[in-house]
N, C-alpha and C positions, 0 to 999 in steps of 0.2 A: 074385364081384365083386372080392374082394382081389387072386385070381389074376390078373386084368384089369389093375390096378393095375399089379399088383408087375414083371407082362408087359411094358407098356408104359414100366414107369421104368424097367427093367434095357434095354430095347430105345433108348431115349431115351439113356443113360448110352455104352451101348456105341459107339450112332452118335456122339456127342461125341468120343468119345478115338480113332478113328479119323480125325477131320480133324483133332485137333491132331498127329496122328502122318502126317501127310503135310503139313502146314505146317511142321514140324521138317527135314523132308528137303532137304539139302543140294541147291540148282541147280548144275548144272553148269556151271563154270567156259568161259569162251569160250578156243577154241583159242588167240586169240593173247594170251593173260596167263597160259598152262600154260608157267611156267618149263621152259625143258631145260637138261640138263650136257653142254655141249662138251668136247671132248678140248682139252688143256691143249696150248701153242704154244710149240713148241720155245724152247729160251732160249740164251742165248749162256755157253758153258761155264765152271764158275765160276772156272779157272785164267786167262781170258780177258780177266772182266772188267774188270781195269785197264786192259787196250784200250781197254773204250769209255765208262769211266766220266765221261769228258768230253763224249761223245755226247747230249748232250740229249735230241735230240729221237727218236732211237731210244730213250731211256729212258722219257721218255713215254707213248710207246705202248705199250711192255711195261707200264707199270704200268696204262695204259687198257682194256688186254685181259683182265687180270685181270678187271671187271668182268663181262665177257665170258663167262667158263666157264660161270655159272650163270645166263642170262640169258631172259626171254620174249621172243617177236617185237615186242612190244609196244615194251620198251624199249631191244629195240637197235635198230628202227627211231628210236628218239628220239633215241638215243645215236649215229644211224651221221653225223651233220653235223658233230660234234663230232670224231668217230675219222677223216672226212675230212680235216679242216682238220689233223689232228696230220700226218696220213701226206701230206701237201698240203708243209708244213715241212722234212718228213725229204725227199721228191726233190729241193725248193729248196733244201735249205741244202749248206754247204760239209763235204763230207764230210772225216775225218779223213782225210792222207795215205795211208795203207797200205790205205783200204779205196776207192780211186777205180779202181774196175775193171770196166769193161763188163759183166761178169759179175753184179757188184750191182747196178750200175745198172738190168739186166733185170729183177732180182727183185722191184727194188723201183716201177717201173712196172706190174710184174703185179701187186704190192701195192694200186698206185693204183687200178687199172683193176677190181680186186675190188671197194675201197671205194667207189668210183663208183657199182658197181650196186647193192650195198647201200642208197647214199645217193641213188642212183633210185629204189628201194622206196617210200621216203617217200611218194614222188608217185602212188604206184599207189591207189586206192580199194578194190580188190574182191582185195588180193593175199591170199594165204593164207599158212599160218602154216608150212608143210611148204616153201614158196618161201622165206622167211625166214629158218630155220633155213638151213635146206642154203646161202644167201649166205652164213650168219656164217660157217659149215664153210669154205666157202673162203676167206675172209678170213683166218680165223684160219690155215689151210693154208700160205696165201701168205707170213702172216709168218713163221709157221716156215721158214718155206722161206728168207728173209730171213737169218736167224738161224744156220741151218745153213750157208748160204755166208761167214758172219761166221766161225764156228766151222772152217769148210773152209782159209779166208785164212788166218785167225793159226795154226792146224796148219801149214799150208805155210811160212811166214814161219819157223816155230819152227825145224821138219825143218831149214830151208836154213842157219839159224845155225848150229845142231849138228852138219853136217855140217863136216871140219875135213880136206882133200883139200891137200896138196902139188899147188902148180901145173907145177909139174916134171913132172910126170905126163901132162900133158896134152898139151903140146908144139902145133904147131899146127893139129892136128885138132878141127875147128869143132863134127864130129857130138857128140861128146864133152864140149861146155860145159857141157851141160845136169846132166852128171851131177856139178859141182860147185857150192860153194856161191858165191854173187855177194861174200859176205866172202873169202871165198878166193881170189878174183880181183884184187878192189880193193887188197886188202894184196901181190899178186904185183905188180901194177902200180906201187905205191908204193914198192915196193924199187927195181924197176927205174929208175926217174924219181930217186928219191934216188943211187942210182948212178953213173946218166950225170950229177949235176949236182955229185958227189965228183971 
């Protein structure tokens, strides 16, 4: 009879600590609040930066997308209204002089036109979280890509100061312009004009 007992309390005992040992067990997290780490977006070189430190509202954004590297679908679906309206600013507003170039102008349309779908996510009901991520990717893409033609301008702008070409050289072959700097030109021309008015 003890055995009986002792059978049944150690049987009683064991059943117990196996349901508190699956009431302990971690649920699985829903896909879209499993944070991911995006690749970091391009940035504007830091010999540059006095370029655009006037720049607002592309500043903005860089610091907006920071959020961004480590983010859940969750919260950059929250977030993508907010990253709209920044990148909504930067097409409308007046860009600084040296950067008005068709060229950005494109990138930063493709900018727009990323954040757009992002910030159509919102509206989806049944999207998934592998669709979410892969928007931010491009988003973030986009603005690197922003970033790098920032960085592509002020290199070019630098090159052409540095370059320091006697216009005498040139004489009046047109094909040949290209290969001096536009400061090397202006200052040819100012001689000249100052001359004829000596």
């Amino acid at each position: 009879m003890k055995y009986i007992y002792l059978l049944l309390l150690s049987i009683f005992v064991i059943s117990c600590g196996n349901k508190q040992e699956k009431e302990s067990e971690e649920k699985p997290k829903p896909l879209m609040s499993l944070v991911k780490t995006h690749s970091t977006t391009e940035n504007v070189n830091h010999p540059f930066l006095k370029d655009v430190e006037n720049w607002t509202e592309l500043k903005a954004i860089d610091s907006f997308f920071v959020k961004f590297r480590k983010i859940s679908p969750n919260e950059a679906l929250s977030n993508a209204i907010e990253l709209k309206d920044l990148i909504k600013r930067l097409k409308d507003s007046v860009k600084p002089k040296k950067f008005r170039m068709l060229s950005l102008e494109a990138r930063i349309n493709i900018l727009y036109s990323e954040v757009l779908r992002l910030a159509d996510l919102t509206e989806i009901g049944a999207i998934k979280a592998e669709e979410v991520n892969t928007q931010v990717d491009k988003t973030m893409s986009a603005f690197s890509d922003v970033n790098t033609k920032i960085n592509t301008i002020l290199t070019k702008n630098n090159f052409e100061n540095e370059i320091d070409i006697d216009v005498k050289f040139i004489g009046l072959d047109t094909t040949r312009i290209d290969s001096i700097s536009k400061r090397a030109i202006d200052l040819r021309l100012k001689e000249q004009v100052k001359y004829r008015n000596d």
